[in-house]
N, C-alpha and C positions, 0 to 999 in steps of 0.2 A: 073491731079489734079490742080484747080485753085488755086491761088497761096493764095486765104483767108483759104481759106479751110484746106491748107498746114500748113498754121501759125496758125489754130487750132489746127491740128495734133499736130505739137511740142508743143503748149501751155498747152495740156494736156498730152503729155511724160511726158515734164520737170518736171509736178506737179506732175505725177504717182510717177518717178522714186526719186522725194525728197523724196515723203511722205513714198514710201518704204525704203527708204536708212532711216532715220528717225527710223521706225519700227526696221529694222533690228540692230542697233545700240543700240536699247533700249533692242534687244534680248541678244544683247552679252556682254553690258558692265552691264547691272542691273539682267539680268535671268529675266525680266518681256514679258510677251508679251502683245500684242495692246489689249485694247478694241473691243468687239466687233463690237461696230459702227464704230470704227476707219476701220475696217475691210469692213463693211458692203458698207461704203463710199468709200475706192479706187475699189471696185468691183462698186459700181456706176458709178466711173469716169471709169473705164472700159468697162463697157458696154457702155458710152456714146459715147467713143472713137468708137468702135465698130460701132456701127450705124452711127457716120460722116462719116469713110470710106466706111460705106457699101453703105449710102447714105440713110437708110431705114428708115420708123418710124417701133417702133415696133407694133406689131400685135397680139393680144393676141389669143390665140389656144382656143380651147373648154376646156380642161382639165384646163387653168387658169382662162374660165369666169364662170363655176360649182366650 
């Protein structure tokens, strides 16, 4: 893995594992949980994550272009 690449990777842990720690803090000390979109977006950065390492664009199937 070249080494930008690398420091993508952790650049988007770091902010997964804030914005969760975040979430979860709000679960236990308020009983509230996230926003939807709050949701919506670390699955974003997740899936972005995902495709750096995979290296892939994604590819939309037939069941997503109908």
């Amino acid at each position: 893995m070249s080494q930008t690449k690398r420091e993508q990777v952790v650049s988007h842990l770091r902010y997964l594992r804030q914005e969760l720690r975040e979430m979860h803090q709000g679960i236990n000390e308020d009983g509230f949980f996230p926003e939807p979109g709050e949701l919506r977006g670390v699955l974003a950065q997740m899936e972005a994550l995902l495709e750096l390492l995979e290296g892939n664009t994604k590819i939309k199937t037939n069941t997503e272009l109908g």
